[in-house]
KELUM-7634 format. One record per residue (C-alpha): residue in one letter; x negated, y, z negated. Coordinates in steps of 0.1 Angstrom, whole numbers, plus 5000, padded with zeros to 4 digits. Last residue first. Layout:
// KELUM-7634
+------+------+------+------+
| tiba |    X |    Y |    Z |
+------+------+------+------+
|    a |    X |    Y |    Z |
...
+------+------+------+------+
***
This chain:
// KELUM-7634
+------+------+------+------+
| tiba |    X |    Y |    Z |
+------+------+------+------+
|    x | 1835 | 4210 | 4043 |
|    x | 1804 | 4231 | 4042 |
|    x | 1828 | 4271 | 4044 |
|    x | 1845 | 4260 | 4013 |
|    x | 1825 | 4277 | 3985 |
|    x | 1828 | 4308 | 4009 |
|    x | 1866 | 4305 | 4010 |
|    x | 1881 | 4295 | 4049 |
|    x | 1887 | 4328 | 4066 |
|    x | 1883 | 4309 | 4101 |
|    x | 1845 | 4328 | 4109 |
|    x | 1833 | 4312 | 4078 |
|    x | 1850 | 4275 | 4089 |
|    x | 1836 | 4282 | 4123 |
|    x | 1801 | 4291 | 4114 |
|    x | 1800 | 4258 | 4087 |
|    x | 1810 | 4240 | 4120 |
|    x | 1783 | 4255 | 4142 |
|    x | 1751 | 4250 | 4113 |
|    x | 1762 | 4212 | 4116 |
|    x | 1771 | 4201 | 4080 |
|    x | 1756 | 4171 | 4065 |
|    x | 1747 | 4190 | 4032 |
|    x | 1761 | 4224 | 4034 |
|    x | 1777 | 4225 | 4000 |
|    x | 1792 | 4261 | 3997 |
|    x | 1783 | 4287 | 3965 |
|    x | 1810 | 4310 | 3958 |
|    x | 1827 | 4301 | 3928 |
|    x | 1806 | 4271 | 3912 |
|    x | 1774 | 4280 | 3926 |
|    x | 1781 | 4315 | 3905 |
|    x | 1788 | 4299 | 3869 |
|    x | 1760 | 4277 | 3870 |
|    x | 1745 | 4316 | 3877 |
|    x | 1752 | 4323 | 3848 |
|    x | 1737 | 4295 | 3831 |
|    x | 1701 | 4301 | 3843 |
|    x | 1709 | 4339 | 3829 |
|    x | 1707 | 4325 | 3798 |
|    x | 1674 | 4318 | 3801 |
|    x | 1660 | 4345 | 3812 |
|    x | 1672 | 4365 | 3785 |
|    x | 1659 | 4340 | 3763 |
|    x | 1625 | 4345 | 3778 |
|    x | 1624 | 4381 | 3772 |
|    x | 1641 | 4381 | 3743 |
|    x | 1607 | 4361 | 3725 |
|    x | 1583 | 4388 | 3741 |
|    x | 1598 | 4416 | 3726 |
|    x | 1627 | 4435 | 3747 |
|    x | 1605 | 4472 | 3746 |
|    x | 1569 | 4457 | 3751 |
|    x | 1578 | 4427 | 3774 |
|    x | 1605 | 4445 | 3794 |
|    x | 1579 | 4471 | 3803 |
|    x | 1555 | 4442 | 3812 |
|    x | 1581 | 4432 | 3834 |
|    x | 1593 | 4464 | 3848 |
|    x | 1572 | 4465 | 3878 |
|    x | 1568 | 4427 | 3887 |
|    x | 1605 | 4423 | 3883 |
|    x | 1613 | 4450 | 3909 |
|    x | 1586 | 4436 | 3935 |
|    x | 1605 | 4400 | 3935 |
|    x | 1640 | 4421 | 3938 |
|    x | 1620 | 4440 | 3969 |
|    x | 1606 | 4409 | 3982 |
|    x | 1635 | 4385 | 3978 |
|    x | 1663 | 4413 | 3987 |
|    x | 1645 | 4414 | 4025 |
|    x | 1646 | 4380 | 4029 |
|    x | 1684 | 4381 | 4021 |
|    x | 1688 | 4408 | 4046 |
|    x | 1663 | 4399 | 4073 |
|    x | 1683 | 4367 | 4072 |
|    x | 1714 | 4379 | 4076 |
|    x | 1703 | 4402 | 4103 |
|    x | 1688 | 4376 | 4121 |
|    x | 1719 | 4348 | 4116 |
|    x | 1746 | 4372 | 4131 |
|    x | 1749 | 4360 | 4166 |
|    x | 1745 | 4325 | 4149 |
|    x | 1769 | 4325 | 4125 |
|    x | 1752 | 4326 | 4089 |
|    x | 1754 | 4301 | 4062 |
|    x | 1724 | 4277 | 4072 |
|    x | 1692 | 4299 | 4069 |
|    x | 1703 | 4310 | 4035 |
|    x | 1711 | 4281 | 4023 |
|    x | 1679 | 4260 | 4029 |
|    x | 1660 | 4292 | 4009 |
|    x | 1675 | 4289 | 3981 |
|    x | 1669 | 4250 | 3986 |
|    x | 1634 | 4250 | 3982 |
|    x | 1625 | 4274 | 3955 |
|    x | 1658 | 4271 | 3934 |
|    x | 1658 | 4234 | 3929 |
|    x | 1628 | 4209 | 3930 |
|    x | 1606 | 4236 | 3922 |
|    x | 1623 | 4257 | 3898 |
|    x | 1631 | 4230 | 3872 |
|    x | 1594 | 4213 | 3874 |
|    x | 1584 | 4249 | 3868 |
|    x | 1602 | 4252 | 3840 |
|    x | 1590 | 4217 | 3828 |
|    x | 1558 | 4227 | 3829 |
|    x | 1567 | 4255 | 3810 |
|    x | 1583 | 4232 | 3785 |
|    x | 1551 | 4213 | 3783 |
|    x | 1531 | 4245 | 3775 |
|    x | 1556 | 4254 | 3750 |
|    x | 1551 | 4223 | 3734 |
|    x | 1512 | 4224 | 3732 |
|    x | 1515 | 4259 | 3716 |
|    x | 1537 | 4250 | 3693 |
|    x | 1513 | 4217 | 3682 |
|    x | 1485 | 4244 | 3683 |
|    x | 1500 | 4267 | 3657 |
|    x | 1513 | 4234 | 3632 |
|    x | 1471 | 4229 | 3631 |
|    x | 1461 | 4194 | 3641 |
|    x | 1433 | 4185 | 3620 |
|    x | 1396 | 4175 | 3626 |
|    x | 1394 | 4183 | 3659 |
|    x | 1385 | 4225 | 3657 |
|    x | 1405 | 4238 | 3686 |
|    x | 1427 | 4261 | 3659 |
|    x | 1454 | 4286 | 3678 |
|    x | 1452 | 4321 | 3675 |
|    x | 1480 | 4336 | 3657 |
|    x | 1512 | 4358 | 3665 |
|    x | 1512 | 4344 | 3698 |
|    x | 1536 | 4317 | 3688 |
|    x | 1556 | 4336 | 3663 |
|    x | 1591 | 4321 | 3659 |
|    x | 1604 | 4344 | 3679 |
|    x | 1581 | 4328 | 3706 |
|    x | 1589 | 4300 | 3698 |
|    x | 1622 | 4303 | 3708 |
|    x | 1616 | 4319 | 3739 |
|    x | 1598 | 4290 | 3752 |
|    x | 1626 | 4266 | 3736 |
|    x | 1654 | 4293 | 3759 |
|    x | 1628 | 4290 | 3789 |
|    x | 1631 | 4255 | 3792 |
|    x | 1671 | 4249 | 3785 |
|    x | 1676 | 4267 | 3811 |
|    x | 1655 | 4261 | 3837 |
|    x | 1663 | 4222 | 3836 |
|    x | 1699 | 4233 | 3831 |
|    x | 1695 | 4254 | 3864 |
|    x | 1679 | 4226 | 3879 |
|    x | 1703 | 4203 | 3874 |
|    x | 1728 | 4227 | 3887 |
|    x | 1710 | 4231 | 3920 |
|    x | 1702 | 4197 | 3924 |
|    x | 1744 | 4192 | 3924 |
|    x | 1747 | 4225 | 3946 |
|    x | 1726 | 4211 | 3975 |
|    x | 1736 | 4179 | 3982 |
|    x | 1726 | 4143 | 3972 |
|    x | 1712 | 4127 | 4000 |
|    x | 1701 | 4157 | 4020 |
|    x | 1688 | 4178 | 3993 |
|    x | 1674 | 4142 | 3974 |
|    x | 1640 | 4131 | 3989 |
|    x | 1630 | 4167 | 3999 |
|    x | 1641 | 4185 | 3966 |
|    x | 1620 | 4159 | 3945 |
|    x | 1590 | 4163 | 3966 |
|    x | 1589 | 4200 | 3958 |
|    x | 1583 | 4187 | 3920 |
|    x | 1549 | 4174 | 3928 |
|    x | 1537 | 4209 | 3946 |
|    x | 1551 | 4229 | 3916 |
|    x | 1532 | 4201 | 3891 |
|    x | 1498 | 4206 | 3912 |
|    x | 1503 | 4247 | 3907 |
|    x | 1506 | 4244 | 3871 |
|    x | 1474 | 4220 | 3870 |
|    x | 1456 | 4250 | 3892 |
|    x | 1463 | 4274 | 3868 |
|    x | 1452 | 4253 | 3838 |
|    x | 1420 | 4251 | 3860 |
|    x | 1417 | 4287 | 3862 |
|    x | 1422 | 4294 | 3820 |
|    x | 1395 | 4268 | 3818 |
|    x | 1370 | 4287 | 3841 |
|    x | 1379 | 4320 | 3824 |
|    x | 1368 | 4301 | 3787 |
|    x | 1394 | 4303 | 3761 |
|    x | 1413 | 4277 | 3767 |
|    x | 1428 | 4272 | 3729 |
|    x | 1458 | 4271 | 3731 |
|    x | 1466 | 4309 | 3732 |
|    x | 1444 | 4308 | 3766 |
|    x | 1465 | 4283 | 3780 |
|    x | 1496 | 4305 | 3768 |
|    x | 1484 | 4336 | 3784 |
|    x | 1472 | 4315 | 3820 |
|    x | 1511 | 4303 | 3818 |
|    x | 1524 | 4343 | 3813 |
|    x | 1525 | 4357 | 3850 |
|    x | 1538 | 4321 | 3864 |
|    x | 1560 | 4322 | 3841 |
|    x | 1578 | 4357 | 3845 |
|    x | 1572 | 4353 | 3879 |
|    x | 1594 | 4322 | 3879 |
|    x | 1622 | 4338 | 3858 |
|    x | 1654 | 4325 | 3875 |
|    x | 1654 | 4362 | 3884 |
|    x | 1639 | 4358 | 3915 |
|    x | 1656 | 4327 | 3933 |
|    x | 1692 | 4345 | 3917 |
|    x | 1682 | 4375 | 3941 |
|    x | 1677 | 4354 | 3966 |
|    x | 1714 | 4342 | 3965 |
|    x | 1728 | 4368 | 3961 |
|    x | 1718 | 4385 | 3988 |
|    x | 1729 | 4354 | 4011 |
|    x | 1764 | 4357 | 3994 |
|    x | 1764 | 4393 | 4003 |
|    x | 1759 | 4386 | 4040 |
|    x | 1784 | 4357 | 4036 |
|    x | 1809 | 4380 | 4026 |
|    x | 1803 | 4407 | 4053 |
|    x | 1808 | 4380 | 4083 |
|    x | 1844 | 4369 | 4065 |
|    x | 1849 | 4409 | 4065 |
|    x | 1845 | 4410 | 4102 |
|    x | 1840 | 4443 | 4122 |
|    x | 1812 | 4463 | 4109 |
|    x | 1790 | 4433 | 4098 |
|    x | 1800 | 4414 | 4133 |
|    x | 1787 | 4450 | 4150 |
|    x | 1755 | 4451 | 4132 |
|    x | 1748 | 4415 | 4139 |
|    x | 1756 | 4410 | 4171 |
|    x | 1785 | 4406 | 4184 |
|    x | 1796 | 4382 | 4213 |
|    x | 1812 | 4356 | 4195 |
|    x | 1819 | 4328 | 4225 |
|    x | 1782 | 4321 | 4216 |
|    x | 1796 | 4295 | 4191 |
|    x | 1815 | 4276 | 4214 |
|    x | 1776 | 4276 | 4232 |
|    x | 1766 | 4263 | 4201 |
|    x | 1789 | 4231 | 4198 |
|    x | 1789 | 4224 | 4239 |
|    x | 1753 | 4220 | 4234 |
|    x | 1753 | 4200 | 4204 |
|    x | 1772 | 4177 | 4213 |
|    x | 1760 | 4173 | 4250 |
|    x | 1721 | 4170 | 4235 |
|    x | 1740 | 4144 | 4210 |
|    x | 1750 | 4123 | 4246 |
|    x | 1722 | 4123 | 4264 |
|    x | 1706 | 4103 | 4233 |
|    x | 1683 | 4108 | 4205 |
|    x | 1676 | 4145 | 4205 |
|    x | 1640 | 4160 | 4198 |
|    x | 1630 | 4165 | 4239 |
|    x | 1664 | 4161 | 4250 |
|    x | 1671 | 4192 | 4227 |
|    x | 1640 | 4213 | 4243 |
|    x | 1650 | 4200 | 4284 |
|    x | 1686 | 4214 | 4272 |
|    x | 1677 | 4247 | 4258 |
|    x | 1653 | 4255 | 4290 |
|    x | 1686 | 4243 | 4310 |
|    x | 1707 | 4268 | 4294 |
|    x | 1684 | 4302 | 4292 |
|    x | 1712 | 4327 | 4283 |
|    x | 1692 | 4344 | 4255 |
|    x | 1718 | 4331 | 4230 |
|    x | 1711 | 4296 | 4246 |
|    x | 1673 | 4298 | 4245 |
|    x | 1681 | 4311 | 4210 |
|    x | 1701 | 4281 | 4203 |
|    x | 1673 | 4261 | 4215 |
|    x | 1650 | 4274 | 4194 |
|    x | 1615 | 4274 | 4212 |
|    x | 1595 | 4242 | 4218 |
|    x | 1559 | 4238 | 4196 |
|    x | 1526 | 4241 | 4217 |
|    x | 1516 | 4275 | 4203 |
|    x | 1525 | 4268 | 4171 |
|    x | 1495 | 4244 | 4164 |
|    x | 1467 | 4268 | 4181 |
|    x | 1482 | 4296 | 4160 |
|    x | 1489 | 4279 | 4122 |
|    x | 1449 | 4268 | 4130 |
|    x | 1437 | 4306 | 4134 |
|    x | 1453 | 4312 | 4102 |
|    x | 1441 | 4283 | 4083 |
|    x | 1410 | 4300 | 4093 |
|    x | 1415 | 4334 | 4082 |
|    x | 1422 | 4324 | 4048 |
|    x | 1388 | 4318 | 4045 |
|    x | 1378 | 4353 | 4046 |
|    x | 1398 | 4364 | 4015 |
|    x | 1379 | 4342 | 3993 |
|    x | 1351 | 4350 | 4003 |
|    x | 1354 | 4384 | 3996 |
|    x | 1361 | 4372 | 3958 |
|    x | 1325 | 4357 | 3960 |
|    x | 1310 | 4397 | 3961 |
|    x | 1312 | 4415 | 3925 |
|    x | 1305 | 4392 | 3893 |
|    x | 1275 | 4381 | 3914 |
|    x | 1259 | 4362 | 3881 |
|    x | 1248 | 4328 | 3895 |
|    x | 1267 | 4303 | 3872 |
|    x | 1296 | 4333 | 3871 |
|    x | 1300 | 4337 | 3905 |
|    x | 1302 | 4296 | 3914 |
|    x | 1330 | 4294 | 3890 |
|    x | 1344 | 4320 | 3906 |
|    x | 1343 | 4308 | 3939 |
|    x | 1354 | 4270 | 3929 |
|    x | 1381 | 4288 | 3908 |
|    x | 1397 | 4306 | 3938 |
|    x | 1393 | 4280 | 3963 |
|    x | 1412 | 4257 | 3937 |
|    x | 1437 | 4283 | 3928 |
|    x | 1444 | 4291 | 3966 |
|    x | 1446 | 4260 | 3977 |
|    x | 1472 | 4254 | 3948 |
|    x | 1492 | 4279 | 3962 |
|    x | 1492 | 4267 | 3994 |
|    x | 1503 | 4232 | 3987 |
|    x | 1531 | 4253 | 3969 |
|    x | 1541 | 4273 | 4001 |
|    x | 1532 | 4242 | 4021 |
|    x | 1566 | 4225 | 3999 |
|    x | 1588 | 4253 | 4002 |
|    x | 1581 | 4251 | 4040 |
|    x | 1592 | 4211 | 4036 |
|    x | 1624 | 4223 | 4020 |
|    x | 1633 | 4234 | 4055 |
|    x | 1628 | 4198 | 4064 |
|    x | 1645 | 4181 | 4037 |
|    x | 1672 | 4203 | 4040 |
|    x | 1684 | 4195 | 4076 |
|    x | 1681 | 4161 | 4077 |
|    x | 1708 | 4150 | 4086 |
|    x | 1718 | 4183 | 4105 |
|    x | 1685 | 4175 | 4133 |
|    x | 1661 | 4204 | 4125 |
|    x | 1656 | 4227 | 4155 |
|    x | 1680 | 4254 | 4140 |
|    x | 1673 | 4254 | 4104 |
|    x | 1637 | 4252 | 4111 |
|    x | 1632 | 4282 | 4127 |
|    x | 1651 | 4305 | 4103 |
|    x | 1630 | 4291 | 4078 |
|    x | 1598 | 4299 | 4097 |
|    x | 1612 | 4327 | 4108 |
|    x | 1619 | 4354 | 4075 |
|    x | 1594 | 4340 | 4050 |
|    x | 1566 | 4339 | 4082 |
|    x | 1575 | 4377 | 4091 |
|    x | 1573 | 4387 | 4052 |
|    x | 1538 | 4369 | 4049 |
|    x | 1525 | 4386 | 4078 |
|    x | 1540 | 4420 | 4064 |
|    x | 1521 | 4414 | 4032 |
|    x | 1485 | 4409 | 4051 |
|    x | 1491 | 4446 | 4064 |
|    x | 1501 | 4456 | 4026 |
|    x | 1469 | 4440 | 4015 |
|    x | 1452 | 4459 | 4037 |
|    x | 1463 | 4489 | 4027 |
|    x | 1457 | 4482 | 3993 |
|    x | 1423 | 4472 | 4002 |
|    x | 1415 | 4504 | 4017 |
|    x | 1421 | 4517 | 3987 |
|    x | 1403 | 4498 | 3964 |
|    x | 1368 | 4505 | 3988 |
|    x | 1350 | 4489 | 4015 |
|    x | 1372 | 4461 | 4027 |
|    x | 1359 | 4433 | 4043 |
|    x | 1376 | 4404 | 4032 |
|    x | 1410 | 4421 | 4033 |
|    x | 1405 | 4434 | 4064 |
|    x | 1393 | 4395 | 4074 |
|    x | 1428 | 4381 | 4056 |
|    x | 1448 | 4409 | 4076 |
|    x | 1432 | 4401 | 4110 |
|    x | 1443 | 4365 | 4103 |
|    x | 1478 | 4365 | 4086 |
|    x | 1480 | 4391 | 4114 |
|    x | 1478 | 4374 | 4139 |
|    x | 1497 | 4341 | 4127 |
|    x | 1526 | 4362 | 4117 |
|    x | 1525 | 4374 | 4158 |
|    x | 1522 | 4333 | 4165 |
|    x | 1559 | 4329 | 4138 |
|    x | 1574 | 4357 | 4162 |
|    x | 1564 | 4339 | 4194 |
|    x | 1585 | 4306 | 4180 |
|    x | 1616 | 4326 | 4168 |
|    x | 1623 | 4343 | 4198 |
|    x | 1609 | 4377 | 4215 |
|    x | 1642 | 4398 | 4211 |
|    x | 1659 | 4379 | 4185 |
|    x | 1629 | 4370 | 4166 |
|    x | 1610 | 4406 | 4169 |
|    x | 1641 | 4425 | 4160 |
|    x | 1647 | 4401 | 4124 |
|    x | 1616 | 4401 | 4117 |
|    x | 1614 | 4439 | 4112 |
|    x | 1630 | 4442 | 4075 |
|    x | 1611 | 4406 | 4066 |
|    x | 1575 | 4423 | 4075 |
|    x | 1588 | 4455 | 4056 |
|    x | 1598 | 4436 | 4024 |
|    x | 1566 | 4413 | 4029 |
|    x | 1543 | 4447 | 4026 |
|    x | 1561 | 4459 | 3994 |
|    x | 1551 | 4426 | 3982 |
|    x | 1518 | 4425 | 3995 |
|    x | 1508 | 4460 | 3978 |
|    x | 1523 | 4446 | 3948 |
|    x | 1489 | 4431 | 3937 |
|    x | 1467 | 4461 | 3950 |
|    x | 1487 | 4486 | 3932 |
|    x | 1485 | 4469 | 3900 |
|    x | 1444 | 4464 | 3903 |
|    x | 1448 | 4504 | 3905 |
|    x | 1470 | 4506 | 3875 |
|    x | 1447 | 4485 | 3857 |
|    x | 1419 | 4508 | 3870 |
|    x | 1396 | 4501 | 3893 |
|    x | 1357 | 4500 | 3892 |
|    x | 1358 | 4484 | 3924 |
|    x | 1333 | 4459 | 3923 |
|    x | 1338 | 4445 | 3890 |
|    x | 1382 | 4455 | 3888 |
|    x | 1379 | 4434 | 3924 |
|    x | 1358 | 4403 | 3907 |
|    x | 1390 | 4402 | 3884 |
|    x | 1414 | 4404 | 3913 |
|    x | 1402 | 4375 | 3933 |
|    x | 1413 | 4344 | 3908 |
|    x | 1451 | 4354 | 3910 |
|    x | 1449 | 4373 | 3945 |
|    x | 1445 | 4338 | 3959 |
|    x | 1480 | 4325 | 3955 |
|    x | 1502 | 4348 | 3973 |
|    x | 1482 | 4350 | 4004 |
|    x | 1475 | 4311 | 4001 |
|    x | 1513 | 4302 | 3992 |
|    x | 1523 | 4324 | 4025 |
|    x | 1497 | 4308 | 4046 |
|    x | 1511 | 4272 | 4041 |
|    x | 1547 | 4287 | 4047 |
|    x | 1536 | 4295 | 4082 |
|    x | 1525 | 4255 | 4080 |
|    x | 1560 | 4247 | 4080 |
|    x | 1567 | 4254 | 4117 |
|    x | 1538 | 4224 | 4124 |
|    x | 1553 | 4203 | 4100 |
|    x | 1590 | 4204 | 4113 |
|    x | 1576 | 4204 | 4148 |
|    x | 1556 | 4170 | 4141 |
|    x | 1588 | 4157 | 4122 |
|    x | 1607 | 4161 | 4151 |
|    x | 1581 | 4152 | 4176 |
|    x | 1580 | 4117 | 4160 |
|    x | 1618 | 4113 | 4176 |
|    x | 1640 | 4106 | 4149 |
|    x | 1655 | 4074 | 4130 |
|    x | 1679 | 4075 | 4097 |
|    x | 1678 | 4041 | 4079 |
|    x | 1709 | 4016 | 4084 |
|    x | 1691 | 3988 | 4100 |
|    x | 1705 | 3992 | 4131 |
|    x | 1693 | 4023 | 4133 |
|    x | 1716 | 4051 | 4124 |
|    x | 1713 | 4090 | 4147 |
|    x | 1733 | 4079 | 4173 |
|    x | 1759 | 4070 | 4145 |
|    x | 1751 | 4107 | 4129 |
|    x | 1758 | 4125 | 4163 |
|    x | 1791 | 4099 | 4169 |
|    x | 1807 | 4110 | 4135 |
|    x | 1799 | 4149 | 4139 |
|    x | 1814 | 4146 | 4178 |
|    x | 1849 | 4130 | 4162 |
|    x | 1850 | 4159 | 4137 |
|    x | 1842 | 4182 | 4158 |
|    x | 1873 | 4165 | 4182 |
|    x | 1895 | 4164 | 4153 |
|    x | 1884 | 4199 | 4144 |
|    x | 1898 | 4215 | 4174 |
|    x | 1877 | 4237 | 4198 |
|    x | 1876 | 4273 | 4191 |
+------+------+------+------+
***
């Protein structure tokens, strides 16, 4: 390994290169335009995930199915996304990141047409799964992606940016959802307009295709593949100067002096093991933050405040998805100006403090009574309704411009690059099946735990894991993706590994 003086000299010339005279941060437009383009992958994953909301009661009309039925055809994309993040991690090392992100494009599309077209409950659970693995494949690369064609400066803000067409996704989804049902219901086909909203999914599809198609490949896989001078033309292509292409060559290929791969570094090296764990821990703390738990309960409380009609309940939705889109903005200004860990703890208070008031009220018997719409008083029901609906909001604020983004902006920069697919794989991995676990035993935590412990449970936990970003948790903010692999490869402390 070279010595840090001279990393530390190379760091200080990349970000001078990288200063305009003014000051301000300056990049090649085709920086940004990749960043976008790789972020659209996450565009698709907030529609998948977003449109089953409005589709699935038109599916109970059509189908006839059961609750446990319309059960299986919800979690049918998460057990899908587990097995599309297991296999990712093959299909980007062996065929490269950017070919890997056009297969999620594939089958984004053929998946959203089965969908579309399915003839009976069944088959739609198995094309929901099929749909899943797209989803898993994009939460796996397009990260991954990002992390290594993103200049270090700005780093989080554009991995936070695939956080970001998640939620834009998301909301595209609620609005498509609620224009379709809303058009159902004024014409009576209770049964059909859900198909449509599966079929238009294709189209962002086909677009996420044509766009990726054009975009450079990694250049530290080029140079893990041994293709030098195709890495080179990419980095002069979204470098500055001669001279950071130089940099950050001679940085990666230090790195490449590793020659593991992933199995064998987890076998060999302990330091390699720790991080692997620290990147399992990590999503795990994304899913039990409680999100699904609010998501799942939001239309509940709109409905105990008096929305009673479907269309109203679908709106609400949609205002929940706008504030999860506005919030996202928050994590790009700040993650590279402020750090990671300290918008991390804000939002873990934010989180916190949220779901303990929700809980609260609940105890205090929020759903024990329908709330009064009538205008000519303000029932003490509705104004605890109202509140908890603003502390959701705030939830979700809390989530969005914290554990959302940046959960995943740490778990694409903490793993050495011989070793970064199979990290990956195993942190994506851990989001799906952790994020499947809590949709199974919610409800059954709901009934057993009450309603009111439920949320205070949740919120606690926000405070433990202040606890765990304190002890193991590294700032990575300004750090090349080389010199955090050196300091983890050195023995230095995971909370140390960013300095």
């Amino acid at each position: 390994m070279r010595g840090c003086g001279f990393l530390k000299g190379t760091q200080m010339n990349s970000m001078n290169n990288e200063k305009t005279l003014s000051g301000k941060s300056k990049y090649k437009p085709i920086v940004y335009i990749t960043g976008l383009t790789a972020a659209l992958a996450g565009l698709l994953f907030g529609l998948d995930i977003g449109v089953i909301s409005g589709a699935l009661p038109f599916m109970g009309v059509e189908f006839g199915s059961s609750t446990l039925q319309l059960g299986d055809i919800v979690s049918a994309l998460l057990w899908g996304a587990t097995f599309g993040a297991l296999i990712s991690g093959y299909f980007s090392k062996k065929y490269g990141r950017k070919y890997t992100l056009l297969i999620a494009a594939v089958v984004f599309a053929l998946g959203s047409i089965g969908c579309a077209v399915a003839p009976s409950a069944d088959i739609l659970i198995g094309t929901r799964f099929f749909l899943g693995i797209a989803v898993g494949i994009a939460s796996f690369t397009a990260p991954l992606y990002l992390s290594e064609i993103a200049p270090k400066t700005i780093r989080g803000s554009m991995i936070s940016m695939y956080q970001l067409l998640i939620t834009i996704g998301i909301v595209l989804a609620f609005s498509s959802d609620t224009y379709f049902a809303t058009y159902a219901q004024i014409f009576g086909h209770l049964g059909g307009h859900w198909r449509m909203m599966f079929a238009v999914l294709a189209i962002p599809s086909i677009i996420m295709f044509i766009a990726i198609y054009f975009l450079p490949e990694s250049p530290r896989w080029l140079l893990l593949k041994g293709r030098k001078s195709e890495a080179n033309a990419v980095l002069s292509k979204i470098r500055n100067t001669e001279e950071e292409v130089q940099s950050e060559m001679n940085e990666i290929a230090e790195t490449l002096k590793v020659k593991h791969d992933g199995f064998k570094l987890f076998a060999g090296s302990r330091n390699y093991r720790k991080v692997i764990f620290l990147g399992i821990g990590l999503q795990i703390i994304q899913q039990l933050t409680g999100i699904n738990v609010v998501m799942y309960y939001a239309p509940k409380i709109f409905e105990i405040a008096g929305f009673v009609a479907v269309a109203e309940q679908m709106w609400g939705t949609v205002l929940v998805g706008c504030v999860n889109v506005l919030a996202t903005f928050i994590a790009i200004a700040f993650v590279d100006k402020l750090g990671r860990k300290p918008i991390m703890y804000a939002g873990f208070v934010v989180m916190g403090i949220s779901m303990c008031m929700v809980g609260i009220m609940f105890k205090a018997g929020l759903d024990s009574h329908p709330a009064l719409t009538s205008a000519s008083a303000v029932h003490p029901q509705q104004v605890m309704t109202f509140t908890a609906i603003a502390f959701l909001m705030l939830f979700i604020i809390g989530f969005a411009m914290s554990a959302g983004p940046i959960i995943w902006v740490l778990c694409s920069e903490i793993y050495p690059l011989s070793g970064r697919d199979l990290g990956i794989t195993a942190s994506t991995a851990t989001n799906w099946i952790v994020n499947g676990i809590v949709a199974l035993t919610f409800l059954s935590l709901l009934e057993h735990f009450g309603h009111g412990n439920t949320f205070l449970l949740y919120g606690l936990l926000e405070f433990v894991f202040i606890i765990f970003f304190l002890l193991y948790v590294p700032e990575t903010k300004g750090i090349s993706l080389e010199k955090i692999e050196e300091n983890l490869m050195s023995g230095r402390r995971l909370k140390d590994i960013g300095q």
